[in-house]
N, C-alpha and C positions, 0 to 999 in steps of 0.2 A: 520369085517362087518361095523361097525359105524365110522372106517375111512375110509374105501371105498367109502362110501355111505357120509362123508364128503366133502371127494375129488372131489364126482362130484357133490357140490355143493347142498346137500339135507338137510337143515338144518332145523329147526321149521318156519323162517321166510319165506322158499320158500314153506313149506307143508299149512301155512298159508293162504299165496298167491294163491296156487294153488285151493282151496274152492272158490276163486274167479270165475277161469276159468271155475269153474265146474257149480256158479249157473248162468254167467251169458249164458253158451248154454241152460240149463234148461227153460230160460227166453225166448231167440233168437227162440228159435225151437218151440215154440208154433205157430209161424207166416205159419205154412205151413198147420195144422187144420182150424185154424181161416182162410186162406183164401178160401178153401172147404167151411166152414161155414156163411162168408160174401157173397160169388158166389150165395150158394143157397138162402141164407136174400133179398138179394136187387137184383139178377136176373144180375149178372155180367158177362162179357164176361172172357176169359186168362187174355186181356190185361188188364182190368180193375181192375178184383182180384188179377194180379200180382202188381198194388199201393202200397200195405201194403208194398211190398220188397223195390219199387221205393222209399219210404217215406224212410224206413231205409240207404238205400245210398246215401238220399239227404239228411240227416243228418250232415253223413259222410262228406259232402262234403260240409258244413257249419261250422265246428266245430271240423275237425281235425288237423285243424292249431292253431286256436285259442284253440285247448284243450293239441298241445304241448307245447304252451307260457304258459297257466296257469300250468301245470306241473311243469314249471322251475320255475316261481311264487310261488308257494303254496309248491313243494316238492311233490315225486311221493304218499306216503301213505296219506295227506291231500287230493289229488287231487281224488284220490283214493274213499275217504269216500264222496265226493261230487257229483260223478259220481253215486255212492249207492243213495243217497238222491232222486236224480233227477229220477233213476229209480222207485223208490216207486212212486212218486208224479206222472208218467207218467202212474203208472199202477190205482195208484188211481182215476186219470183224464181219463181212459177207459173207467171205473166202473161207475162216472160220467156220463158221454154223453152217453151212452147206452140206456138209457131211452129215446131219444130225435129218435133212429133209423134214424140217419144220417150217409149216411156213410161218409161224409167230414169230419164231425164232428170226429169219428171214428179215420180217418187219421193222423188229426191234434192230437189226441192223442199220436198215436201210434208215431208220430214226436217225441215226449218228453222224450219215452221211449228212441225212438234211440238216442237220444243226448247222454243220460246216458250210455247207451252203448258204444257209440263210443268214450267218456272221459275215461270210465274203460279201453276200451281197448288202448287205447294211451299210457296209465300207464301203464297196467299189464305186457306189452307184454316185453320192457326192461327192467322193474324189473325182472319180471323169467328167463330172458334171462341172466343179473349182476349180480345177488346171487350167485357167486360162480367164479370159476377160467371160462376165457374167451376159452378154448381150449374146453370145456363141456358145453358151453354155445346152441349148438343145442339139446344136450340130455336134458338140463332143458327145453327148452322153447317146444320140441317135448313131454316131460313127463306132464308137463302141460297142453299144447292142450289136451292131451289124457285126461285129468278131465274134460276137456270143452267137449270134446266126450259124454264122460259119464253122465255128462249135458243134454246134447242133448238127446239122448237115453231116460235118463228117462222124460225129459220134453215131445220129443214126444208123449212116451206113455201117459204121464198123460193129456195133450193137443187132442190126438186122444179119449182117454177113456171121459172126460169131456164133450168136443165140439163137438165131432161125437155120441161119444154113439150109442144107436140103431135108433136117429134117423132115419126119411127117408129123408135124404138132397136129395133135387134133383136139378141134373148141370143145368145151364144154357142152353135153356133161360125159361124153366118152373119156376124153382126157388119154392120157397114157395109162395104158391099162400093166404093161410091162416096166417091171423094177429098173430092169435094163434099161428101158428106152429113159426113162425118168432120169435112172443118176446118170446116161449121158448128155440129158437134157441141163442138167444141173451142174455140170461136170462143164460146160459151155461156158455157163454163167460165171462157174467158178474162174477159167481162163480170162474170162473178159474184164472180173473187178480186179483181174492182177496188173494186167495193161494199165488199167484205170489208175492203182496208186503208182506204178511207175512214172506213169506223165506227171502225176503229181507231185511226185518228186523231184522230178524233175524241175520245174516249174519253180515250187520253194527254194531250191539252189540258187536258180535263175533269179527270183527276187531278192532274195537274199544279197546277192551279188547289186544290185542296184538300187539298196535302202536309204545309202547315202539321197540318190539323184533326186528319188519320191519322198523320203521328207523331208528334202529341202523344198519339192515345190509343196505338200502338203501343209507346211507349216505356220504358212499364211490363212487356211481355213480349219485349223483346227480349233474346235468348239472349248468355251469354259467348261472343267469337269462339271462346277457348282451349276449348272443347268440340268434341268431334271427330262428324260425322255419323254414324261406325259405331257409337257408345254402344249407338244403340239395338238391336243386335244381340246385348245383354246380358241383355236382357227377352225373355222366353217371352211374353208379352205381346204385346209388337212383333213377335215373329216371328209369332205367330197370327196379327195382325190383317193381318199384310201378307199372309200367306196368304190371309184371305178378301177381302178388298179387291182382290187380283191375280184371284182367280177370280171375285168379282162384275162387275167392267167387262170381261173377258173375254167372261162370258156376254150383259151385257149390248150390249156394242159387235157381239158375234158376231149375234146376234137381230136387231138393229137394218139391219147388213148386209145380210143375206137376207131380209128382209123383204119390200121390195118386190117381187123376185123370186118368195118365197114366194108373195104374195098374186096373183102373177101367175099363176100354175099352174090349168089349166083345174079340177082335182081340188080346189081352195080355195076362191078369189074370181073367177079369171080377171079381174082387171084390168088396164088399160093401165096402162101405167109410170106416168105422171103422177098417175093415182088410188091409184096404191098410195103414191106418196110419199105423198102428201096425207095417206091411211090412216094412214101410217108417224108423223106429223107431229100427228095430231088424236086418234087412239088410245094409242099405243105412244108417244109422246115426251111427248103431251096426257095419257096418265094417268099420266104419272111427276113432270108437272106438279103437275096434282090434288093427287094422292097425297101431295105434300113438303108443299104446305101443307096440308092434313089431318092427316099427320105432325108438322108441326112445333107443332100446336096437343092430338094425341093424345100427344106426347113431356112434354106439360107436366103430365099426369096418369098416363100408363103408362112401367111403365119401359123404356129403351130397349132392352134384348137380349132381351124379351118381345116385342116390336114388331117386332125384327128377325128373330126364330126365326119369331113366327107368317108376316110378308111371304115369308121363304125357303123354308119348308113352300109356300104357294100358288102361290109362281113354279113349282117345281117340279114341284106336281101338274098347273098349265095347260104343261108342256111333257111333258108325259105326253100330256094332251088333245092336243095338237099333232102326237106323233107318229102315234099311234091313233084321231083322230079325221078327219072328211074332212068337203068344204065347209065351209059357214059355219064351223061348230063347231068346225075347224081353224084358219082362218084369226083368229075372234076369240078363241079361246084364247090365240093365240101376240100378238095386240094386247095383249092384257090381263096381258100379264108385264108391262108398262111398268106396270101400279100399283102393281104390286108390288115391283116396285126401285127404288121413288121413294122409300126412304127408306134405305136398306141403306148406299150409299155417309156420309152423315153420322153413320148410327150406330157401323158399323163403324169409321172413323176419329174418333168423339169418344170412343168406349168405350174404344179403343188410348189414343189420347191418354191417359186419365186413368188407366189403367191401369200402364202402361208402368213408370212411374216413374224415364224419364229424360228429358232436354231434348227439349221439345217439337219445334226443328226438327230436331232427329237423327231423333224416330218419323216426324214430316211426310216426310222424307226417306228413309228407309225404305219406308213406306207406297207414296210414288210410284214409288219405285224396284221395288216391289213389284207394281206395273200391268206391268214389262214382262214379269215368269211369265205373266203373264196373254195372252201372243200367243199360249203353248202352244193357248188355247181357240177363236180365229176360225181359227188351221191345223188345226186338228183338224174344225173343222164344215165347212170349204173339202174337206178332203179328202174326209170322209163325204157331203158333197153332191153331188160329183163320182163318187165311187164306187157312192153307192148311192140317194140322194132325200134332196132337203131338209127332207122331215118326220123321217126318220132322224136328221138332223146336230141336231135340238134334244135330242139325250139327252146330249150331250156339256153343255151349261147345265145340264141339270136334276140331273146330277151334282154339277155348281158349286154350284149354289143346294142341295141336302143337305150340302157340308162349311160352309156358311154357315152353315147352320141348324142343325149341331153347335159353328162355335165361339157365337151366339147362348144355345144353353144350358150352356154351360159359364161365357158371361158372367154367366148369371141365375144360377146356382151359387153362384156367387162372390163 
């Protein structure tokens, strides 16, 4: 068993790693309460509460090039412990401006966070994918997603329990009319990002404590500084995959937003805020859970752009259900894309990777830089929500997920 479980590259330093992926969806996945909870604070429209996600992919799209150059600078586990840092400092800078009930102010936080993020994941993402023999390098980086799953999962619940609670948020454009109810609403949030840097810190000790183990097994893939991030801008390849990767967490982070809300619509679920998190949290974030490790154990017999074509075909046809379909049958169509994009994001980026055919942190770099095309997807479902119903705004994903499920067969092609 312990050389089985060698072979496919599961060693202290990847189980180390992987606590990464795990807090930072724990972190990531609070962003879909809190925008429920800013809607109702400051009386926001879709498009306006979907910002919080826009800030996150404008990060991205600052800072994933410049966070593969600092990678091959610094080395992936320093780079690593910096990305940790900057997430505390982003959450403690929340906590901060919260008293001042701006929501600019607010954004400009939640910016900080995303930097941090988007630096972890530059790093994480090749590292879990290198720790081990390159033929199993999708079951690592699938088995790890799956703790960023699980991340998720519990963040949203803890994120729905904290910032919804029993509140009575009420949507837009009523909103909290009372100061009272607002700074208690906000006074939630402020509790929630103190938990948040505490894990975080906790965490950094924790790596810290085990830098020796990960760069020693990093230090067989770490990249020449003198290689430049835009290499991978030479591969049709890379450029694909940042394509589908920029439109899969688009559609996914876009679904995951509206969700609650969605399932709030008397024409659905009609649930209170607090149950649809919950919903959002045990369905849709829980079967993307499922799903990765299902995935990561179906990757080890099927090939992965088979895997990935068939998941992008089904997301797509449950956001068809979603827009054409009403109650129940609405509301668990659009839960059940979460299974199906539980495996898309590892394959998409391990298929690039091995494709590519240039230094692995230039496509890492890439690839994430490649999430920020991806805001074009949550402004576009804000505005069709706004304009016209949020069963409408799922055609804009179901879109996504068909050019997914063309580059998938062009990978099988290949």
């Amino acid at each position: 068993m312990i050389a089985r479980l060698r072979a496919l590259g599961i060693t202290g330093a990847f189980i180390a790693v992987t606590t990464l992926f795990c807090v930072w969806g724990f972190i990531s996945s609070n962003n879909d309460p809190l925008i429920v909870t800013l809607r109702a604070a400051f009386r926001l429209s879709y498009t306006e509460g979907l910002a919080v996600q826009l800030v996150s992919f404008l990060a991205y799209g600052v800072m994933s090039l410049p966070a593969a150059a600092l990678s091959q600078r610094l080395g992936l586990p320093r780079t690593i412990q910096l990305a940790l840092l900057t997430m505390i400092a982003g959450c403690l800078l929340i906590r901060a401006v919260l008293p001042w009930q701006s929501y600019g102010a607010i954004l400009a936080a939640l910016f900080v966070l995303a930097v941090g993020i988007n630096v972890l994941q530059v790093a994480a993402n090749p590292l879990a994918a290198a720790l081990g023999p390159q033929q199993t390098s999708h079951f690592r980086l699938s088995l790890a997603q799956a703790f960023n799953s699980l991340g998720v999962v519990l963040g949203a619940h803890f994120g729905s329990r904290v910032m919804l609670g029993e509140r009575e948020l009420v949507a837009h454009p009523g909103g909290l009319s009372d100061a009272s109810q607002r700074t208690e609403a906000l006074g939630a949030v402020h509790h929630a990002y103190g938990v948040m840097a505490l894990v975080l810190a906790v965490l950094t000790v924790f790596l810290w404590s085990q830098r020796l183990r990960i760069t020693a097994a990093a230090s067989t893939i770490a990249p020449a500084p003198s290689v430049s991030p835009l290499a991978a801008l030479r591969s049709r390849w890379a450029v694909a995959g940042a394509v589908a990767i920029g439109l899969y967490v688009g559609a996914e982070v876009s679904i995951g937003s509206v969700m609650i809300n969605f399932l709030h619509q008397p024409g659905v679920l009609n649930l209170p805020f607090e149950r649809g998190g919950e919903m959002l949290a045990n369905f849709y974030w829980g079967g993307a859970l499922a799903g990765r490790f299902i995935g990561a154990a179906l990757l080890t017999r099927i090939a992965a752009p088979r895997l990935l074509g068939a998941n992008a075909l089904c997301a797509a046809v449950l956001c068809g259900v979603a827009i054409g379909g009403h109650g129940p049958v609405a509301g668990y169509a659009a839960l059940a894309v979460g299974l199906c994009n539980s495996i898309m994001f590892p394959t998409i980026f391990s298929i690039t990777l091995e494709r590519a055919g240039v230094p692995q942190s230039a496509t890492s770099g890439l690839l994430c830089l490649a999430i920020a095309g991806g805001a074009l997807i949550p402004l576009l479902v804000g505005l069709i929500a706004d304009g016209t119903s949020l069963a409408l705004a799922f055609s804009v994903p179901l879109l996504a997920y068909g050019v997914i499920a063309s580059f998938a067969l062009r990978a099988a092609r290949a």
